[in-house]
C-alpha positions in Angstrom: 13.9 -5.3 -6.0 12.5 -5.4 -2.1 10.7 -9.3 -2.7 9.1 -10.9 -5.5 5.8 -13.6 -5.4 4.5 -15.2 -8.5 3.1 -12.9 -9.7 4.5 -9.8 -8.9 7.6 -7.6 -7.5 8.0 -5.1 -5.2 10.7 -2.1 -5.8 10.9 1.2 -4.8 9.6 3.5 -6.3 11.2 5.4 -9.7 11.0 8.8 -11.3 9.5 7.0 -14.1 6.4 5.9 -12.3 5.2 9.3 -12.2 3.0 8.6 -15.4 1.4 5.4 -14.5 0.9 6.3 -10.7 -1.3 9.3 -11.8 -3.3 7.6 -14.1 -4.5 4.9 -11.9 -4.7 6.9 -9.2 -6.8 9.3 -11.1 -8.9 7.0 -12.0 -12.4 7.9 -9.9 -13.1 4.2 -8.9 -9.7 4.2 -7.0 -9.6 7.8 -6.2 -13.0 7.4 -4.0 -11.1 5.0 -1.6 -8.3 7.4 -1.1 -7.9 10.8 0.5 -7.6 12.2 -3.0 -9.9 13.1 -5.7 -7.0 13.5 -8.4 -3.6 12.7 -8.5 -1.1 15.0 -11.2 1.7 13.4 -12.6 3.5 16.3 -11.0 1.8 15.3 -7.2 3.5 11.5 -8.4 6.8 13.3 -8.7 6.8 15.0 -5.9 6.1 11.9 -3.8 8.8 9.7 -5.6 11.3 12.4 -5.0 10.3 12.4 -1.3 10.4 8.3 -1.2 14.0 8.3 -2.8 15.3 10.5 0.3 14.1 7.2 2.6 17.7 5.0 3.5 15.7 2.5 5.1 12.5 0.7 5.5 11.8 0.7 9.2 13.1 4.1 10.7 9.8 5.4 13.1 8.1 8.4 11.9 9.2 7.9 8.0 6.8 7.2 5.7 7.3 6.3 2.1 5.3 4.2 -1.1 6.8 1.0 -3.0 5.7 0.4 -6.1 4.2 -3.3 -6.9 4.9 -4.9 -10.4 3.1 -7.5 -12.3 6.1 -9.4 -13.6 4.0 -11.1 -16.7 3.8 -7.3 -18.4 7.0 -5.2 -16.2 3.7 -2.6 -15.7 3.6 -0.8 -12.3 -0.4 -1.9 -11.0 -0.2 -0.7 -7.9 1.7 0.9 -4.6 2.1 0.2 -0.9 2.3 3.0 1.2 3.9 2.3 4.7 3.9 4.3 7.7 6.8 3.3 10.3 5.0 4.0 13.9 7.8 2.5 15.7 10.3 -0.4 15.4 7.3 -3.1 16.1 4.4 -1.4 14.9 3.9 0.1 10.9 0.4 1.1 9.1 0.2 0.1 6.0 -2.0 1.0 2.7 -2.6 -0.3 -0.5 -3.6 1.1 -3.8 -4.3 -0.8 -7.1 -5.3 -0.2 -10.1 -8.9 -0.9 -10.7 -8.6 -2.8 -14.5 -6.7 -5.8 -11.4 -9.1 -5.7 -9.0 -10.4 -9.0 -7.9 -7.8 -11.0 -9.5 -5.8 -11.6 -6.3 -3.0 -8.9 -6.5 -4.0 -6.8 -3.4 -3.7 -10.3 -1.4 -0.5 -11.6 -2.8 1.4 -8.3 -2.3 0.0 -7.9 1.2 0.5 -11.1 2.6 3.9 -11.0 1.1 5.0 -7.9 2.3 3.8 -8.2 5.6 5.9 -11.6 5.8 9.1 -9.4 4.7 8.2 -6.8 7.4 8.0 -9.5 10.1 11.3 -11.5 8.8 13.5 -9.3 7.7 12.3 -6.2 9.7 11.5 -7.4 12.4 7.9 -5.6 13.0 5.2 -7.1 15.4 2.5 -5.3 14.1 0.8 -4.1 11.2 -2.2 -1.4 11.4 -4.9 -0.3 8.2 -7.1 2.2 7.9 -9.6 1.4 5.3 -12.8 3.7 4.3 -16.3 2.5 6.1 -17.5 1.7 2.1 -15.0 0.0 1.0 -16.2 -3.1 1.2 -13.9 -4.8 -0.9 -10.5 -3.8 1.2 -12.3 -4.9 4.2 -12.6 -8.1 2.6 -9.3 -8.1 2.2 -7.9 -7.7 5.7 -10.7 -9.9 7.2 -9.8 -12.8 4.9 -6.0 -12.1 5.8 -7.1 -12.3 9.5 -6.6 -8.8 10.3 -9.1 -7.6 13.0 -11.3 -4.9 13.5 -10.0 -2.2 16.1 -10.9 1.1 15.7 -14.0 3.2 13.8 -13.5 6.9 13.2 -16.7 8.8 12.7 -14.5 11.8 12.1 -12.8 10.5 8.9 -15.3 7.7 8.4 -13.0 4.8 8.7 -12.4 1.8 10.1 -8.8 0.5 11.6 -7.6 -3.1 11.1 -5.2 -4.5 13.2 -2.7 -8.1 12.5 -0.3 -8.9 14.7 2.9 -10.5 12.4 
């Protein structure tokens, strides 16, 4: 385990998250906010085998998914994806499963792992890229004082920017 809140934990990620991560990730409501339109169980492998070759949490140009927990059932809701950039800077992203949006997950988790990043890792700076309709994530990083920096016609996004 990487940190734990109330509510949840935070571990990496495990060859037996393949399942879950594909279904809520599949899930059309979720998959519109992603770069995805479907994610296989095999694509969810794939990715945890790539994660479990990471040694360490803030080597620049890695990037790797941790998978968030909610405690009360042991069921995998969501995953962080992190991006080192350098040894200040990472971009993080978020992905939950829609049946706990708007129940306060996606702000606990974030707020707590951008506290470990800054404590224990030592990073200065957090960037996210969020979709220009997702209005909901944007939310999100507004409320957790992240600021607007960037907007990317090309990709249709906006970047968010906290310093830690």
């Amino acid at each position: 385990m990487i940190l734990e809140t109330e509510r949840l934990y935070l571990r990496y990620l495990e060859e037996a998250d393949a399942l879950r991560m594909s279904e809520y990730r599949s899930k059309p409501e979720v998959a519109q906010y992603q770069s995805w339109t479907s994610y296989s169980q095999d694509d969810a492998k794939r990715r945890i085998q790539q994660c479990q070759l990471i040694k360490t949490m803030n080597q620049p140009k890695t990037d790797y998914h941790l998978s968030f927990v909610l405690k009360e059932e042991n069921k995998m809701i969501g995953d962080l994806f992190v991006e080192v950039v350098n040894r200040k800077i990472f971009v993080l992203g978020y992905t939950l499963d829609s049946a706990y949006w708007s129940q306060g997950y996606a702000t606990e988790i974030v707020t707590a792992f951008c506290d470990y990043m800054k404590n224990e890792q030592k990073f200065k700076k957090v960037l996210c890229y969020v979709y220009n309709d997702n209005v909901r994530s944007k939310k999100l990083l507004r409320r957790l004082h992240f600021v607007k920096f960037d907007e990317s016609y090309y990709y249709d996004d906006e970047g968010y920017m906290k310093k830690l």
